[in-house]
C-alpha positions as CSV (number, residue, x, y, z in Angstrom):
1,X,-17.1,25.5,-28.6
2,X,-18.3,23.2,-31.4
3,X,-21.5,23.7,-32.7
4,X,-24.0,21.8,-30.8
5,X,-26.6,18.9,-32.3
6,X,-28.8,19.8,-29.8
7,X,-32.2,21.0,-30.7
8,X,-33.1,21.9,-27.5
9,X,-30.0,23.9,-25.9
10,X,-31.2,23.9,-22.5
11,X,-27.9,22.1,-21.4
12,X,-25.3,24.3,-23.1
13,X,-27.6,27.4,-22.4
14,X,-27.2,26.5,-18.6
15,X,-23.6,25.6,-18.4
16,X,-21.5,27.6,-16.4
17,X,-19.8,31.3,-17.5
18,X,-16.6,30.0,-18.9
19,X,-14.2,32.1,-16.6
20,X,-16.0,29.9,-14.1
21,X,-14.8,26.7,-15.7
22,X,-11.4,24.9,-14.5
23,X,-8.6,25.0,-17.0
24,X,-9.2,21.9,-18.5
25,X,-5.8,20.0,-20.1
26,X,-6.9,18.6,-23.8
27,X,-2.9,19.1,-24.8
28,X,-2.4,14.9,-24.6
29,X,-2.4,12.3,-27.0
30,X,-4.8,10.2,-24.7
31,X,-7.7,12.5,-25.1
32,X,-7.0,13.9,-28.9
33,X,-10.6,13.4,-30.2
34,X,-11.7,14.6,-33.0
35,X,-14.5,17.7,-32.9
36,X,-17.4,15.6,-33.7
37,X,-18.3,12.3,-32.2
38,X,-20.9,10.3,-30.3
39,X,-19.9,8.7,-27.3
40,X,-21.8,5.6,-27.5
41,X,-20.9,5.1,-31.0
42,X,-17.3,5.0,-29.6
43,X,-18.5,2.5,-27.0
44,X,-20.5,0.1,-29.4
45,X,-20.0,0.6,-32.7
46,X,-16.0,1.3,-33.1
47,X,-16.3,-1.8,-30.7
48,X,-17.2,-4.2,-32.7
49,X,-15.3,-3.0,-35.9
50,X,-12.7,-3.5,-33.8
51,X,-13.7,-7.4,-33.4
52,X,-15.4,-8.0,-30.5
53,X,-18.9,-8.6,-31.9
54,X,-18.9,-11.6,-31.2
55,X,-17.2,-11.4,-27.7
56,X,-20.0,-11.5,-24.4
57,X,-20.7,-7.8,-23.7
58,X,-22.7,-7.7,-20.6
59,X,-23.7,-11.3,-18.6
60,X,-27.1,-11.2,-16.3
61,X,-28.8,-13.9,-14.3
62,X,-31.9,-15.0,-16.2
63,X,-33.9,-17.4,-13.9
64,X,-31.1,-17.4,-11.9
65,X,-28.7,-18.9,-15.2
66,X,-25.9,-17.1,-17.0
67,X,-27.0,-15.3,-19.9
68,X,-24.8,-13.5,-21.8
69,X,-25.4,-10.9,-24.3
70,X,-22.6,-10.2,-27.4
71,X,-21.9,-7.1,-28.7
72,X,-23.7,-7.4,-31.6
73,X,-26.8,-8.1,-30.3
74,X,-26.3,-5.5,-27.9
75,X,-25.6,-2.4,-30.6
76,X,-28.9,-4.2,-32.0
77,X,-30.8,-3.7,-28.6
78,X,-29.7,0.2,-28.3
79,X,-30.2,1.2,-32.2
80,X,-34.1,-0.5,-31.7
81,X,-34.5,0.9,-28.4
82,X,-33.1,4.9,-30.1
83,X,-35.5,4.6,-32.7
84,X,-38.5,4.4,-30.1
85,X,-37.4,7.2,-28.4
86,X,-37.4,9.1,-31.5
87,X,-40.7,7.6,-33.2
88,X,-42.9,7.0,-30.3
89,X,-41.2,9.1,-27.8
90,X,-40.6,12.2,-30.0
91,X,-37.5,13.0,-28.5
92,X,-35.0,15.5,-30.2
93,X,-31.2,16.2,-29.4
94,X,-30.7,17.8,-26.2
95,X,-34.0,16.6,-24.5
96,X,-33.2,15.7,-20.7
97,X,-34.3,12.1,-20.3
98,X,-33.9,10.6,-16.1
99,X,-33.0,6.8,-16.3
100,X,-34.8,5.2,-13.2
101,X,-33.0,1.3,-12.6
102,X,-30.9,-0.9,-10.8
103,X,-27.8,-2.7,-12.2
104,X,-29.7,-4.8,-15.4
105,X,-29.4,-5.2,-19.1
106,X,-32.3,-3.3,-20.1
107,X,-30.4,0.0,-17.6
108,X,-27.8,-0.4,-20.1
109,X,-29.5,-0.2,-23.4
110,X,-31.3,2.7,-22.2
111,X,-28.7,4.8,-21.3
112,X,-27.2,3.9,-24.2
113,X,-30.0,4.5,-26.7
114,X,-30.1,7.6,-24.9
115,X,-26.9,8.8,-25.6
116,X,-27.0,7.7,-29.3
117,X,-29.7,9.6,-30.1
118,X,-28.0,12.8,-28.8
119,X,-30.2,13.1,-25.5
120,X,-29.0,14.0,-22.2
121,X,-28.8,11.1,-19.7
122,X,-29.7,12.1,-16.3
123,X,-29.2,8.7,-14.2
124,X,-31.0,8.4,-11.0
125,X,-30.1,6.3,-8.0
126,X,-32.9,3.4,-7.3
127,X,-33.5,4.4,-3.8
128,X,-34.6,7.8,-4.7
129,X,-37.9,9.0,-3.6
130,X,-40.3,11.2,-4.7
131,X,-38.8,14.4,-3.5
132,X,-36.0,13.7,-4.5
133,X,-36.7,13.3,-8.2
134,X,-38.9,15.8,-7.9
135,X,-35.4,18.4,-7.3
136,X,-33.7,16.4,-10.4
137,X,-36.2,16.5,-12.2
138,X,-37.2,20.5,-11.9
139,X,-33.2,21.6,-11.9
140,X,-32.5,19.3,-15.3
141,X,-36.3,20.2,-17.0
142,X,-36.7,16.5,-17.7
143,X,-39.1,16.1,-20.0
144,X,-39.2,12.2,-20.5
145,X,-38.0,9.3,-17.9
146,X,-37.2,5.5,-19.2
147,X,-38.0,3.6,-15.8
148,X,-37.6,-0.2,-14.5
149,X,-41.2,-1.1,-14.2
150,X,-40.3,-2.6,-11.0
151,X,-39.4,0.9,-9.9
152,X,-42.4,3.2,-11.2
153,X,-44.2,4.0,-7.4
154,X,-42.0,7.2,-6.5
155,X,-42.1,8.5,-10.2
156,X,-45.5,7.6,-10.4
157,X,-45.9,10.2,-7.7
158,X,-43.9,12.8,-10.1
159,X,-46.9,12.3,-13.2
160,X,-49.6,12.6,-10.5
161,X,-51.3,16.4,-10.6
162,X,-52.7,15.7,-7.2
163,X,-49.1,14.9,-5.6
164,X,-47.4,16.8,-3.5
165,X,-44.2,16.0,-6.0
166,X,-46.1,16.8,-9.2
167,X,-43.6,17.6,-11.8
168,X,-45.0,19.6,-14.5
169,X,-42.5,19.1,-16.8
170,X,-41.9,15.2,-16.5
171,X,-44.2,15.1,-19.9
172,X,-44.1,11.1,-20.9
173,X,-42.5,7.7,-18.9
174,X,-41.9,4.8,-20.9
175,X,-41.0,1.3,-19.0
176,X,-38.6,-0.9,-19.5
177,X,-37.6,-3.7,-18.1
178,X,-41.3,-5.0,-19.3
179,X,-43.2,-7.5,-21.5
180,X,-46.4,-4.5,-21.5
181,X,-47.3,-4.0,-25.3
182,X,-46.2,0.0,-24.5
183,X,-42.8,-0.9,-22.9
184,X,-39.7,0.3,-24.3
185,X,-38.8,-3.9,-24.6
186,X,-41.8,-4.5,-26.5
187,X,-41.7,-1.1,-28.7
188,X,-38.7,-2.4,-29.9
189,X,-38.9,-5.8,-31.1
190,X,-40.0,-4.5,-34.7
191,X,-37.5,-1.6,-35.0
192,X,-34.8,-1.5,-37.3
193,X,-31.4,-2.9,-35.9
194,X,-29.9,0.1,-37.3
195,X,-29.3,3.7,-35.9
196,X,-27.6,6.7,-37.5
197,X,-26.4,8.1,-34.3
198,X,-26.8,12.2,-33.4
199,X,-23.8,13.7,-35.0
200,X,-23.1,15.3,-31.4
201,X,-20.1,17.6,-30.5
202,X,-17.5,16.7,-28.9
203,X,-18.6,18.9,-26.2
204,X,-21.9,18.7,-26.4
205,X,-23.5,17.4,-22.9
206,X,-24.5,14.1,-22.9
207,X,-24.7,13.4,-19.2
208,X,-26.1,15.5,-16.0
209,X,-24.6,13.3,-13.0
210,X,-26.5,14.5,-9.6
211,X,-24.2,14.5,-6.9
212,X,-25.0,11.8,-4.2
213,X,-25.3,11.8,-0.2
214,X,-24.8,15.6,0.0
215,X,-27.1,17.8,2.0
216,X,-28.9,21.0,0.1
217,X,-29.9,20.8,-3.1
218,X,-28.6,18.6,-5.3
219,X,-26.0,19.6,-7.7
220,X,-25.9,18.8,-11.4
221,X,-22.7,17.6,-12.9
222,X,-22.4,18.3,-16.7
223,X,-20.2,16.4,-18.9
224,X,-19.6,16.0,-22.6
225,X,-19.0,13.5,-24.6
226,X,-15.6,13.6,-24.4
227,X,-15.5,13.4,-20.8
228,X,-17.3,9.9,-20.8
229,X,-14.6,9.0,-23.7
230,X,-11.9,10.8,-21.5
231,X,-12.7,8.8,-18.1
232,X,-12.4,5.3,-20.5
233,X,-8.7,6.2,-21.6
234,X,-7.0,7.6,-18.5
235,X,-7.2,5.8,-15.3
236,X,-7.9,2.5,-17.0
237,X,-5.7,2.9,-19.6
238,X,-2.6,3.8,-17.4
239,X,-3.3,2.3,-14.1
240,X,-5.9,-0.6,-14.5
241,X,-5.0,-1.4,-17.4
242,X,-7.9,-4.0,-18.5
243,X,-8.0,-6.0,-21.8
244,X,-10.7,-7.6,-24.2
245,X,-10.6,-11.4,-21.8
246,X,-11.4,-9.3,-18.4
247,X,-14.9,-9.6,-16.6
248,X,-15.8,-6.7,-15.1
249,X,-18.2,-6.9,-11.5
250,X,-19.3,-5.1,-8.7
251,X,-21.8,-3.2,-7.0
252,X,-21.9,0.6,-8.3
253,X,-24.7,2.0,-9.4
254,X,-25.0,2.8,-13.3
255,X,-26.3,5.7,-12.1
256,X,-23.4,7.0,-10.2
257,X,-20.2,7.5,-12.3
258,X,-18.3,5.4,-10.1
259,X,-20.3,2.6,-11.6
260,X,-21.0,3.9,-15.2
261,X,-17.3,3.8,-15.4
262,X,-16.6,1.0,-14.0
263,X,-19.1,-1.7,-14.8
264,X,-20.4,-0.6,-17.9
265,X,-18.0,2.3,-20.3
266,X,-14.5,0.8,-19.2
267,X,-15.2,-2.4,-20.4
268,X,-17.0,-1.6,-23.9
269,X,-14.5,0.1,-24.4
270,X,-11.4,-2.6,-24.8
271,X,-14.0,-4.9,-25.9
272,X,-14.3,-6.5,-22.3
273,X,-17.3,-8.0,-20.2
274,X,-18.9,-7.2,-17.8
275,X,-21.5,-8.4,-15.1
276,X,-24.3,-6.7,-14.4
277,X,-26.6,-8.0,-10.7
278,X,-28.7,-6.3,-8.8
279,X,-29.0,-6.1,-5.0
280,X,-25.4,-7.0,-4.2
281,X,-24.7,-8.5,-1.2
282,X,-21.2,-9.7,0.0
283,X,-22.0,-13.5,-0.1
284,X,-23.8,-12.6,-3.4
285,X,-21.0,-10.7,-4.4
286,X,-18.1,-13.2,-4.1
287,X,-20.9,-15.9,-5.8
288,X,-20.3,-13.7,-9.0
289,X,-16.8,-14.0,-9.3
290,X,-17.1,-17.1,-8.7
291,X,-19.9,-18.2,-11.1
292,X,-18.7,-15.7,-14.0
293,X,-14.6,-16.0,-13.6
294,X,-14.7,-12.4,-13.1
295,X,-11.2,-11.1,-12.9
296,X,-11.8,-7.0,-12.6
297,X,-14.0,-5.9,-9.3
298,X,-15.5,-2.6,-8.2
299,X,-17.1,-1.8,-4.9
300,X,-16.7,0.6,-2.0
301,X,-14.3,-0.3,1.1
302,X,-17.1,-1.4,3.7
303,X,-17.9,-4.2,1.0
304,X,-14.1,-5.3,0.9
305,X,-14.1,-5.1,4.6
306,X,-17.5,-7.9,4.8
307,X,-16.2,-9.9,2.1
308,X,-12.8,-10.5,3.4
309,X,-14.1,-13.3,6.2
310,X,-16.1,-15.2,3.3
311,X,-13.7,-15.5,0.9
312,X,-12.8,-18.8,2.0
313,X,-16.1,-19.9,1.3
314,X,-15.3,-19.2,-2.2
315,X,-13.3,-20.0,-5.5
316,X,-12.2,-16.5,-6.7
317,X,-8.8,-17.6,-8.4
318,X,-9.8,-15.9,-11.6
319,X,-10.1,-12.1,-9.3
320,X,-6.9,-10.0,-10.5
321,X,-8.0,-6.5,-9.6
322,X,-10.1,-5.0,-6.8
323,X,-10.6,-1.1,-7.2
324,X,-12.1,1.1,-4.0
325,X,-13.3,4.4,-4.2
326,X,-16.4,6.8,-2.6
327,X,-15.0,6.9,0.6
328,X,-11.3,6.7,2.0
329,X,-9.8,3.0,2.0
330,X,-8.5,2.4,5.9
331,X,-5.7,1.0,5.7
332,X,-7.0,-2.0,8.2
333,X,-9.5,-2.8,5.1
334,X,-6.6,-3.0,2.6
335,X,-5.0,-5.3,4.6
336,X,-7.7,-7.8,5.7
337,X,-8.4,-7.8,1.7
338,X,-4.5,-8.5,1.2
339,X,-4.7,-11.3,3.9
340,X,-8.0,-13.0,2.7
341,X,-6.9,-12.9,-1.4
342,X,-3.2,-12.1,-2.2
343,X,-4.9,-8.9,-4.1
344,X,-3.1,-5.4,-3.2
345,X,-6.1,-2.9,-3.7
346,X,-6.1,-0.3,-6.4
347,X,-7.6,2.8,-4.0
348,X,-8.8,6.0,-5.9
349,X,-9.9,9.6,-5.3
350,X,-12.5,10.5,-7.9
351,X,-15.7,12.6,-7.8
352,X,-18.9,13.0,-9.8
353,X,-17.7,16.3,-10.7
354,X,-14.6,14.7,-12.6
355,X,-16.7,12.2,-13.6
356,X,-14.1,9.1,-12.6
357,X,-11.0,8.3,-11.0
358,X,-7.9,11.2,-10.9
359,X,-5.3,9.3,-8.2
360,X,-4.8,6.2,-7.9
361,X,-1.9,3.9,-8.2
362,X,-1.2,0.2,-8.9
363,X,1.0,-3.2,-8.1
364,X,4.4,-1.8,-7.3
365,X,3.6,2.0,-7.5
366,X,1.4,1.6,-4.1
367,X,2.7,3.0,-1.4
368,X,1.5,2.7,1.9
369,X,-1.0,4.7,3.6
370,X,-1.1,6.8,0.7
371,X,-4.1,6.4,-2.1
372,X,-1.6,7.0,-5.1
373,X,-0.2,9.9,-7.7
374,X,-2.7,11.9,-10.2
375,X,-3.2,9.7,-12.8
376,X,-1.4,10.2,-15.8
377,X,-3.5,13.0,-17.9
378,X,-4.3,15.2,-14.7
379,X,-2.3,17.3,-12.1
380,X,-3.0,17.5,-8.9
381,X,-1.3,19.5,-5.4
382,X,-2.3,20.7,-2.0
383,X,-3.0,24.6,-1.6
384,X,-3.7,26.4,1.5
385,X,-6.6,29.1,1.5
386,X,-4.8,31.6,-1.0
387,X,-4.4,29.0,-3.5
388,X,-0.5,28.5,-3.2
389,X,0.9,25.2,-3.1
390,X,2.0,24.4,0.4
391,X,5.7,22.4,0.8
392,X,5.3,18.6,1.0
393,X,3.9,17.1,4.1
394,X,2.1,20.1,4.9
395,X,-2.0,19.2,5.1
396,X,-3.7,21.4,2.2
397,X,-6.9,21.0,0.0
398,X,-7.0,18.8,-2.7
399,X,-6.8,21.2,-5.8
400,X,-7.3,19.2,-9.6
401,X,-6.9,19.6,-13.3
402,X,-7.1,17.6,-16.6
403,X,-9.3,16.7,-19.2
404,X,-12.3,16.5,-16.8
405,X,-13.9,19.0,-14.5
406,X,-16.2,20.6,-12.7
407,X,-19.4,22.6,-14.7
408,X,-22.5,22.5,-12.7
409,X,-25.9,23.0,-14.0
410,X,-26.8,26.8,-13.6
411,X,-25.7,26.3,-9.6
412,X,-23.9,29.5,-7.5
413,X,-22.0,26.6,-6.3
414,X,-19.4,26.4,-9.3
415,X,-17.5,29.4,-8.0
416,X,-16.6,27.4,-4.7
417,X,-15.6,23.8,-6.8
418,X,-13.7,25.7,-9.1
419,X,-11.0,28.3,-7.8
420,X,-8.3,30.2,-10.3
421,X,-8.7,27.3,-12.8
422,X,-8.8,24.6,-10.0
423,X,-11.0,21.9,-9.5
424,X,-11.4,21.9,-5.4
425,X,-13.2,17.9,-4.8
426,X,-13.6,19.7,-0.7
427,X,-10.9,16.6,0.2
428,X,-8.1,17.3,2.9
429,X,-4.7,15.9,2.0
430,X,-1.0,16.2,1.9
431,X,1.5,15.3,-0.6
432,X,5.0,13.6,-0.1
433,X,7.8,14.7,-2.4
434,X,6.9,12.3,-4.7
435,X,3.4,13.5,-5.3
436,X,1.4,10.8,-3.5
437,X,-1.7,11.8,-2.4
438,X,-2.2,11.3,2.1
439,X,-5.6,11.3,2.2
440,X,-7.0,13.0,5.8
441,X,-10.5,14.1,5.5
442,X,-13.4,15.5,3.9
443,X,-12.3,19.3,4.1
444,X,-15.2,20.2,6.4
445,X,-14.8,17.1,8.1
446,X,-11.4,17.6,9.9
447,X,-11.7,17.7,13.6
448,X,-9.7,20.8,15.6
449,X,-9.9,20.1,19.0
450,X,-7.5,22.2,21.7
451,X,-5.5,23.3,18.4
452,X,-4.9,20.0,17.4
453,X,-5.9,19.0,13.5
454,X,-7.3,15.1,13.8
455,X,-8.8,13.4,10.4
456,X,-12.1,11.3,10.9
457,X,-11.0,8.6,8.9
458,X,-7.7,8.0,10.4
459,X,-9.5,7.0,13.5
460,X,-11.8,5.2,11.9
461,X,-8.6,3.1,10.6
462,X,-7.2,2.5,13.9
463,X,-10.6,1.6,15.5
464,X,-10.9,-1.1,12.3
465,X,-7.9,-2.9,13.5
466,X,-9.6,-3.7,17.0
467,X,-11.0,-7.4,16.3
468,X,-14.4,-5.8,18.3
469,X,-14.8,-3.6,15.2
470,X,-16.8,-4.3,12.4
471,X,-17.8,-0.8,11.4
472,X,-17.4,2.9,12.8
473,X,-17.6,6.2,12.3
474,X,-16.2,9.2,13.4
475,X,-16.8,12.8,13.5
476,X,-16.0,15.8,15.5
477,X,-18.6,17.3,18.0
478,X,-19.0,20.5,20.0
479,X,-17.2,20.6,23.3
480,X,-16.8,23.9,25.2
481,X,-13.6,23.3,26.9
482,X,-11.7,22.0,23.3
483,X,-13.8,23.3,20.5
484,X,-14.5,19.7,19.1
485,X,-13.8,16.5,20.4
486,X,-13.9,13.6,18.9
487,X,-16.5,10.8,19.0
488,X,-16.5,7.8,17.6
489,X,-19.9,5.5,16.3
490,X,-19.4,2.2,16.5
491,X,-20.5,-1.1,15.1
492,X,-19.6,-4.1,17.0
493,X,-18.5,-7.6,15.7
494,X,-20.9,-10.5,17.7
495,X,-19.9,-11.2,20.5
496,X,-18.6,-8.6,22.2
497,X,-20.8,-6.6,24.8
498,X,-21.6,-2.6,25.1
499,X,-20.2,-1.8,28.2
500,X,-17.3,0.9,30.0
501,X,-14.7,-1.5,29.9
502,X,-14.9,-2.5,25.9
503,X,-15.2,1.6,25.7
504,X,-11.9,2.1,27.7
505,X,-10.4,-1.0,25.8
506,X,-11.0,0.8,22.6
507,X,-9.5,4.3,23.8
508,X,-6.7,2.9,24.7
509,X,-6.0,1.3,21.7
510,X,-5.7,4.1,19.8
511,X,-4.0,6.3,22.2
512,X,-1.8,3.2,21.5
513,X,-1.5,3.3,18.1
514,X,-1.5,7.0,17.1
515,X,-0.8,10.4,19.1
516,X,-2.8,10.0,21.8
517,X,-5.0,13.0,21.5
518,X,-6.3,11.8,18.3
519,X,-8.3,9.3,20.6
520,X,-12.2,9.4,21.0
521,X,-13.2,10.6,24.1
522,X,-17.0,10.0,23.6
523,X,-17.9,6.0,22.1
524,X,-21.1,5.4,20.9
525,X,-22.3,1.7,20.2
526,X,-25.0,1.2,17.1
527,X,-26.8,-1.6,15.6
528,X,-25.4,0.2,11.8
529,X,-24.2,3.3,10.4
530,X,-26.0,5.7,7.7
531,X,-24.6,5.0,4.2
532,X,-26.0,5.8,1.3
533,X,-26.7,3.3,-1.9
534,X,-23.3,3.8,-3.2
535,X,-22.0,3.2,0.2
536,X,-20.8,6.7,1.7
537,X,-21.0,6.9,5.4
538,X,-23.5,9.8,5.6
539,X,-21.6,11.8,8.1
540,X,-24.2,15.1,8.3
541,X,-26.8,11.6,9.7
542,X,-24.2,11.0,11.9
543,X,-23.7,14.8,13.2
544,X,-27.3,14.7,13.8
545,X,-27.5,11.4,15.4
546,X,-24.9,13.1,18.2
């Protein structure tokens, strides 16, 4: 490894052995960096000598008008805002600093700053309580947090000795977000527009992504700087292929790498724009396309599915590409999004542990039912519990490599993700000759009942074609006669009443439409399902539900 800026070496001292890493794939022109670099350098800087200072960076509703802010005021934003976390903050490369906010402007230039000035991001969902942080905070040894000042009760609970969450370590909290004459906004005004960014390593770490909606303890994702560079020029340079006039939107989280990706680093780095809205609705969400002319979206599948009846309500001509990822696309979804806007959906498999997107596939490379090929910069087959690749068609385990993978924070863990140079995302699939990727299931989710191997989510697909449907979930539970049997949770459209016969009706409908044992034999009607903020059905809520 390269010589690390870092000060403090707690990140590098706590990454995995390296025989415990995957075999990571640097061997391609796409992700030839040099040894040394800053990623938000990259981002900003190389931006605008590119010629894009000018161009709108990231637009946000001020008083509920468009404002946009340009690149070059931006860079200005995040060099003021680094030197406060040096001069006020006392920060040094390699500090853990948690980023507490929703999708704004001021979220932005703080994880920004905090990447210029060498620090170690560790992004944290807005929902997050108390305990929670309390975990990311302890694992990471975060010693500083930048928070929305609209967000500050459960982190207030972290600085507070007399809390049951008291976090020892959590030293200093600067606001953002903020007009208080100790706010990160504020500090800044009078700060020099210029920042001579951390002369980080390559691989230095520059990000600790949490894992979200898993049970246990939470598990920290590590990446380098030229993983954030490395997730910018693969799946959007070969399959979404965005350029400087797109506007990016959608609902992910900055704090989830689904979202950092997508609505913030892919953009900067072709020079594009991008949206950034809290509190997303579907109605809310279709206003922005409409109101900004965006023409790039991101969001999960249940968003697509709640959109697709409103779009009529809506001017979204300038919409040209609608990716889906966090949970399996049904097929039912990809249609009703096909029917409501001429727009064939770009699905992808990605995982905070790979930090983005590794299949996927575009305009005429979709094929259907499946979610696409590895993107071009990764490899990717099905192996059975040995490790060998099993023949096409065969259902396997997803294994991965490329420039990306798996390194967990000092976590027993990493010897299950990562297998004989494998990266193992836990995903059932098979693989046609071709190499597309058949999604099936979660690995532990797959359902055996009486011998027979039935995927959650293809039920889920069938039951989303009923027009009584509007939502549902489905998991295996224990049944003494079969093992497991399948049930089914499900969300009903209005209209359409809870009884034995609508039951029935639904069983049969999928006995229609796929083998017949696949069917749920137990239906259960709720008001909603458990997802969490980056819109995962939370099946471990549902398990205990049944």
């Amino acid at each position: 490894m390269e010589p690390s800026a870092h000060v403090d070496t707690f990140a590098r001292d706590n990454l995995p052995p390296q025989d415990q890493w995957p075999v990571f794939l640097l061997d391609n022109p796409d992700v030839a960096y040099p040894a040394r670099f800053n990623c938000a350098t990259e981002l900003l800087d190389r931006t605008i000598e590119a010629g894009h200072g000018e161009r709108a960076a990231i637009w946000s509703l001020v008083d509920n008008e468009p404002r946009a802010t340009s690149y070059k005021e931006l860079l200005a934003m995040v060099n003021r805002s680094a030197h406060v976390l040096v001069d006020e903050m006392g920060l040094q490369p390699g500090n853990r600093i948690l980023l507490r906010g929703p999708n704004t402007l001021q979220m932005a230039v703080a994880a920004l700053a905090a990447l210029k000035v060498g620090l170690v991001a560790v992004p944290t969902m807005p929902l997050l309580r108390a305990k929670e942080l309390k975990q990311i905070i302890a694992k990471a040894q975060v010693s500083a947090a930048l928070c929305d000042a609209r967000l500050t009760e459960e982190l207030a609970r972290c600085n507070d000795p007399q809390d049951e969450f008291y976090c020892a370590e959590l030293k200093q909290t600067l606001l953002f977000h903020d007009d208080a004459v100790d706010s990160l906004d504020t500090l800044a005004i009078n700060k020099p527009a210029d920042f001579a960014a951390c002369d980080t390593a390559a691989d230095d770490v520059c990000l600790i992504a949490f894992t979200s909606g898993t049970t246990g303890a939470p598990k920290g994702c590590m990446h380098f700087h030229r993983d954030v560079l490395a997730m910018c020029d693969l799946f959007p340079r070969h399959v979404l292929k965005p350029s400087a006039s797109d506007i990016f939107c959608g609902t992910p989280p900055l704090a989830f790498t689904f979202g950092l990706g997508g609505l913030l680093c892919f953009p900067l780095r072709v020079g594009a724009s991008t949206v950034l809205i809290e509190k997303l609705t579907p109605e809310t969400l279709l206003q922005t396309v409409e109101r900004f002319h965006a023409t790039i979206m991101f969001t999960a599948p249940t968003f697509y599915r709640q959109m697709a009846p409103l779009v009529a309500r809506h001017d979204v001509s300038s919409l040209q590409k609608t990716v889906s990822a966090g949970e399996a696309l049904p097929d039912s979804t990809r249609r009703l999004w096909r029917d409501a806007t001429g727009i064939d959906m770009i699905d992808g498999i990605g995982g905070t542990e790979l930090i983005h997107i590794f299949v996927s596939a575009q305009g005429d490379e979709i094929r259907p039912h499946a979610i696409g090929r590895a993107v071009p910069g990764y490899i990717v087959q099905a192996v059975d519990d040995a490790m060998q690749p099993v023949a096409p068609g065969t259902i396997g385990k997803l294994a991965v490599r490329g420039p990306t993978g798996c390194r967990y924070l000092a976590d027993e863990r990493q010897m299950k993700f990562v297998r004989d140079g494998w990266n193992l995302p836990g995903d059932s699939v098979y693989l046609d000759a071709d190499g597309y990727v058949f999604y099936q299931a979660r690995a532990d989710d797959m359902i055996v009942s009486a011998g027979y191997n039935i995927s959650g989510p293809e039920v889920e697909s069938v039951l989303l074609q009923h027009e009584a449907v509007a939502e549902c979930g489905v998991i295996g539970v224990p049944d003494e006669t079969r093992g497991q049997i399948v049930k089914a949770f499900v969300v009903l459209n209005p209209g359409y009443t809870r009884d034995d016969n609508l039951v029935a009706e639904l069983q049969d409908f999928v006995k229609n439409t796929v083998a017949p044992y696949k069917y749920p034999r137990v239906v259960a009607f709720v008001d909603s399902l458990p997802r969490t903020e980056t819109g995962k059905l939370k099946r471990f809520e549902l398990r205990t539900m049944a």
